[in-house]
Phi, psi and omega in degrees: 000134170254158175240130174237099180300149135307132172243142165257120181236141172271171200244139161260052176047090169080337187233025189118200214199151165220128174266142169232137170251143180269108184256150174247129171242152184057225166296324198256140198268168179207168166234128220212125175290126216283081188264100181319332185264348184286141169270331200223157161279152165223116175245158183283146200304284240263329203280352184282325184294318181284348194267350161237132180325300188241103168219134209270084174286140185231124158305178197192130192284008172288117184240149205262144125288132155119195195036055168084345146252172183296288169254153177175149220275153177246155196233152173228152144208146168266119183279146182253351185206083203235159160174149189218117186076215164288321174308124187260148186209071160297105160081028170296151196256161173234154137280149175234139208209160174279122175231048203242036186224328188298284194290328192281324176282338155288323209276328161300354188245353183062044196255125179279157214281181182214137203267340146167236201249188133257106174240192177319333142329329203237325169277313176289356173265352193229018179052078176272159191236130125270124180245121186275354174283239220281348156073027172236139139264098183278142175248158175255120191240131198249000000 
């Protein structure tokens, strides 16, 4: 079966384009920038915290590359109720990161904050297809 997300893009004045897929945990929508280049999803810590009452950040003896630094210490948490479009994904693991450099460059841009990314953990396990032309992202859910 495919699932077909709505895609959003922002223009970043001049430096390119970001596409956001609207993702929920629980009840509450959120928006997460669709990144292609990301191995793993990842969201950020404080928006992560407000958005769940009890959430069990766990270090991880693993340090992230990439957002502009070399290194940095990593974090997981598992979500119970993560799901994008119709896909439910119970008791999905994320990475959790300081992303708050992220949300200060968008708000300069007049941009909605993004709770982080989507990344390659979730398009490559479900084969995504982006079409930037029809503004969807299909996912293959077996």
């Amino acid at each position: 079966m495919k699932i077909n997300i709505p895609l959003y893009t922002i223009d970043l004045q001049d430096d390119g384009y970001h596409l956001l897929v609207e993702v929920k945990i629980g009840r509450k929508s959120f928006k997460v920038v669709l990144d292609t280049g990301a191995s793993k999803t990842v969201f950020d810590q404080t928006m992560l915290a407000q958005a769940l009452n009890h959430v069990n950040v766990q270090s991880t003896d693993r340090l992230s590359a990439g957002l502009g630094t070399l290194t940095m210490e990593s974090f997981t948490a598992v979500l119970p109720d993560f799901k994008i479009g119709r896909l439910k994904l119970p008791d999905f693991e994320v990475a959790v990161l300081d992303l708050s450099t992220i949300n200060q460059a968008y708000a300069q841009l007049n941009h909605p904050q993004v709770l982080g990314v989507l990344g390659g953990d979730i398009l490559m396990r479900y084969k995504a297809v982006i079409s930037y032309g029809k503004q969807k992202l299909s996912l293959q859910v077996e």
